[in-house]
C-alpha positions in Angstrom: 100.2 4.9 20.6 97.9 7.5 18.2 94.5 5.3 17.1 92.6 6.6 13.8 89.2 5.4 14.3 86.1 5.5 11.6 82.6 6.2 13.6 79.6 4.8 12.7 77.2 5.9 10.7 74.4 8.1 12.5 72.2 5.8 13.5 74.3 2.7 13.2 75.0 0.1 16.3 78.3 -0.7 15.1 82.0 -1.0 16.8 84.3 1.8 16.5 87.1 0.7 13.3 90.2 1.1 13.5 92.1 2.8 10.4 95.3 2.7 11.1 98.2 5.3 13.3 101.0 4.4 15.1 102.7 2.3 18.2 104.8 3.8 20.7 108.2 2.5 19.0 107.5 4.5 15.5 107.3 7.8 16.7 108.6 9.5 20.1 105.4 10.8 21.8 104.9 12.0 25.3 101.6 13.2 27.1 99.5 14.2 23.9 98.3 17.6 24.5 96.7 18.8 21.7 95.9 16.4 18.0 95.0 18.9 15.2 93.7 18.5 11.5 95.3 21.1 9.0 92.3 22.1 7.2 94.3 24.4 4.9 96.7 21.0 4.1 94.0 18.5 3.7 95.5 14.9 4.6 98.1 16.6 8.1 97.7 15.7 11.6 99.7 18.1 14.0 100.0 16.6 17.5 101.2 18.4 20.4 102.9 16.7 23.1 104.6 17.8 26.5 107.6 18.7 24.3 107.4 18.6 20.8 105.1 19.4 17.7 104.6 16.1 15.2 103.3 16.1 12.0 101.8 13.2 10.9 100.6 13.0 6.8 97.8 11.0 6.6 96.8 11.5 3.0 99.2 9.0 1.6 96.5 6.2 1.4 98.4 3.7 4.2 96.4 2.9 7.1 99.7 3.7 8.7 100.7 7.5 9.9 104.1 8.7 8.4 105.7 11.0 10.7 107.0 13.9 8.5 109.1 16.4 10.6 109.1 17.1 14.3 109.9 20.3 16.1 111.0 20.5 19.8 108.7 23.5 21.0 110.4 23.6 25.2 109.2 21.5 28.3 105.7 21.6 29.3 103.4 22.7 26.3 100.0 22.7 27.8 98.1 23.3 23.9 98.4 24.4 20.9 96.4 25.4 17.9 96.4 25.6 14.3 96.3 29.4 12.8 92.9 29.1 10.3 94.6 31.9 8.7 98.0 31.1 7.2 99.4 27.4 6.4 101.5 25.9 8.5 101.8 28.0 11.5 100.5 26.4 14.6 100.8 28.6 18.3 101.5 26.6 21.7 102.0 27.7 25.1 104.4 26.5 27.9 104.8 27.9 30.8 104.8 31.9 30.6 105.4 31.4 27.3 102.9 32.1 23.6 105.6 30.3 20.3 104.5 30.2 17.0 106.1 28.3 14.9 105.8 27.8 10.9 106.0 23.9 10.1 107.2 24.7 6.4 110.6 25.9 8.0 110.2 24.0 11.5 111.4 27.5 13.3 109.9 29.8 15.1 107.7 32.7 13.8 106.6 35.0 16.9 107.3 34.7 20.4 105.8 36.4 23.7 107.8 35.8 26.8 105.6 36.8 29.5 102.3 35.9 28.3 100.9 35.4 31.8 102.2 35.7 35.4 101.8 32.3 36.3 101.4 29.7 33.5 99.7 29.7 30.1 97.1 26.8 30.0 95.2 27.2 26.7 95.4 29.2 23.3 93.3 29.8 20.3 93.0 31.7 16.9 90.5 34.3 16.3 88.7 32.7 13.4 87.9 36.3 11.9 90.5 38.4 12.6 93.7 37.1 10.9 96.6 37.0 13.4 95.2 37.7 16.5 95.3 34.5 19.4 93.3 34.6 22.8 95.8 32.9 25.8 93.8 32.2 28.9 96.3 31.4 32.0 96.9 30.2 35.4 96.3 34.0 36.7 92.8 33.5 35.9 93.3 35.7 32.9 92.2 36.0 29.1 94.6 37.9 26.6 94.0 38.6 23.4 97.0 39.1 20.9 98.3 40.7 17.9 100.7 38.1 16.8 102.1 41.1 14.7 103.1 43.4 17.8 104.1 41.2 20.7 106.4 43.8 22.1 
């Protein structure tokens, strides 16, 4: 189940309320990895799970979450994260593996086979420098990328 919970006020004793989402029987999700707000499409929640991308829009006014497309992204995402720069594009990493993938289309953008020797455990946009991601990995390494030039 995905929860949408109001917090109090600052300063307020009161219980968490609940706003709505959705049960386990109206949308397919495995081990959440990653939930992201699209800033840049006011109203979208991306979630990540162990296989897939969903895209929840929450700006329709019902308490309720309406799942609006899914993409199958490979076994074993570990994150993903929302590109600050450019709608709809949203990186993960599974296994060796750095995917972006444009949620207009649901295909994928950029690839990087390779990413890290072992696996890839976390990745994240460079808020200033438009197209350029930071992977950190099971090889106790950090690599930045040019999305641009992954060859």
């Amino acid at each position: 189940a995905l929860n949408l919970y109001r917090l109090p006020e600052a300063g307020e004793s009161a219980p968490l309320e609940r706003l709505g989402g959705i049960s386990g029987n109206e949308a397919q999700l495995s081990a959440v990895k990653s939930a992201l707000w699209d800033t840049l499409r006011p109203g979208t929640l991306v979630v990540a799970d162990s296989e897939a991308l969903h895209v929840f829009d929450c700006a329709s006014g019902s308490p309720q979450l309406q799942e609006a497309s899914t993409i199958q992204v490979g076994q074993r995402c570990s994150a993903a994260c929302l590109d600050p720069h450019h709608v709809g594009q949203v990186s993960t990493v599974d296994e060796t593996h750095l995917k972006t993938w444009d949620l207009r289309s649901n295909k994928l953008a950029f690839r990087r086979d390779g990413a890290h020797l072992f696996g890839v455990r976390d990745v994240d946009y460079n808020p200033n420098v438009p197209y350029q991601v930071l992977t950190a990995g099971e090889d106790a390494a950090l690599r930045f990328w040019g999305l641009r030039k992954l060859d």
